[in-house]
C-alpha positions as CSV (number, residue, x, y, z in Angstrom):
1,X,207.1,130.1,44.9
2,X,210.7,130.1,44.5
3,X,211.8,129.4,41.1
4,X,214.3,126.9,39.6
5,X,216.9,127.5,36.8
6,X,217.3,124.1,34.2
7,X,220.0,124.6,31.3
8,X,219.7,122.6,28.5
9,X,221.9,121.7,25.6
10,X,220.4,121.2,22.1
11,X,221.6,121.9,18.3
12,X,221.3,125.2,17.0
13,X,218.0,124.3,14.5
14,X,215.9,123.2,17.3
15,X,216.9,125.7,19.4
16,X,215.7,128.6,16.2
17,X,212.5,126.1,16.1
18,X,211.8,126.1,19.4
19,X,211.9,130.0,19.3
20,X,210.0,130.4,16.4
21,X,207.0,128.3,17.6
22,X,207.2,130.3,21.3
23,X,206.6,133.1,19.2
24,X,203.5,132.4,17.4
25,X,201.8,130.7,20.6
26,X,202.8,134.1,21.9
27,X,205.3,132.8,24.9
28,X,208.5,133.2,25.8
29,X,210.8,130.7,25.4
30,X,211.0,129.4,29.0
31,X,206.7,129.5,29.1
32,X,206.6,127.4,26.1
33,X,209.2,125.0,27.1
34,X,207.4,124.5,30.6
35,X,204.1,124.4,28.8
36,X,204.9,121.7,26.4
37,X,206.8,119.7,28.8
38,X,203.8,120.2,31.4
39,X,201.2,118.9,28.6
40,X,203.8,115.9,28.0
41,X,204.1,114.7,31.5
42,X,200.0,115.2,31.8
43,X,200.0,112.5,28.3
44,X,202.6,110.4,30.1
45,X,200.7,110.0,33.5
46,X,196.8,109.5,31.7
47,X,198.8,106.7,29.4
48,X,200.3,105.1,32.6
49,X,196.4,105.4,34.2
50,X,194.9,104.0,31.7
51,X,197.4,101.1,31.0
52,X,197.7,100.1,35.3
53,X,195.6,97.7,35.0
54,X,197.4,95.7,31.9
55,X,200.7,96.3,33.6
56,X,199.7,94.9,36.9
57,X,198.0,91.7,34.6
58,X,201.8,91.1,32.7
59,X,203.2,91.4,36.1
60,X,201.0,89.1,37.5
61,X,201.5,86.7,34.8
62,X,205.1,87.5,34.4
63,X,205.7,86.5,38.1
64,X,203.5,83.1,37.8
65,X,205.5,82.4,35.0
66,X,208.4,82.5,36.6
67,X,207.2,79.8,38.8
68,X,206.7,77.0,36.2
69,X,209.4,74.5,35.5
70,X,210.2,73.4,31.9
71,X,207.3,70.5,32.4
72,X,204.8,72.8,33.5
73,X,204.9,74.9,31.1
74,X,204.9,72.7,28.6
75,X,202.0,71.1,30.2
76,X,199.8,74.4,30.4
77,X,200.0,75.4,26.4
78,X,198.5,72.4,25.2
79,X,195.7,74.1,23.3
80,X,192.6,72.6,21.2
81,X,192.3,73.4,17.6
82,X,190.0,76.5,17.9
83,X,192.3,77.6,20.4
84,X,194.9,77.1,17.9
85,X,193.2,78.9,15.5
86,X,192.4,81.8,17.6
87,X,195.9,82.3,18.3
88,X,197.0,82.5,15.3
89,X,194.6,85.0,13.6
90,X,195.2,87.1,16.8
91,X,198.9,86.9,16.2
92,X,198.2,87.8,12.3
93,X,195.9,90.6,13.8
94,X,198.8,92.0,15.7
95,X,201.3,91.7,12.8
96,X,199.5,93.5,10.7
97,X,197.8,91.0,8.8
98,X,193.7,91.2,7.9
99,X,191.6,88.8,8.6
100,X,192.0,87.8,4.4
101,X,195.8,86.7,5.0
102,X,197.2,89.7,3.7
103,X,198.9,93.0,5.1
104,X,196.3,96.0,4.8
105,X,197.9,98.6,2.5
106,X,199.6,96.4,0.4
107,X,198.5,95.5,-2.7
108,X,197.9,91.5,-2.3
């Protein structure tokens, strides 16, 4: 397999890093760049796996939503109380707030 030659440019401290860490995982400095980028790609492609099926959902909706006129829309978010509710604790969910109101790790 013929081999292919990539130059890279990077400040003088990650560069003595970078050859510091080659040598305790016992590789050269071209191995343990190819190895960590190889284990990085592997990450990136299981994340993007796992995650298809969310993406192709928020396209899905993305594209429908796109569709809807200003009435429409307005139309389709009319929610009921619960609903209401709901949305709001799952919004404070996702902000970082418990379920007691307050941010977890901060002293209340």
């Amino acid at each position: 397999m013929a081999k292919t030659r990539i130059s890279i440019s990077l400040d003088q401290r990650q560069a003595e890093r970078i050859k510091e860490h080659a040598e305790r995982a016992g590789m050269d400095v071209s191995a343990y760049l190819v190895h960590a980028a190889t284990r990085q790609m592997a990450e990136s492609d299981a994340i993007e796996e796992q995650f298809a099926g969310v993406d192709a959902l928020i396209a899905k909706a993305e594209r429908e939503a796109g569709g809807m006129t200003g009435e429409s829309a307005a139309e389709s978010v009319e929610l009921t109380e619960q609903e209401r509710r709901e949305v709001e604790e799952a919004l404070g969910l996702v902000h970082g707030q418990g379920r007691q109101g307050h941010n977890p790790g901060y002293a209340a």
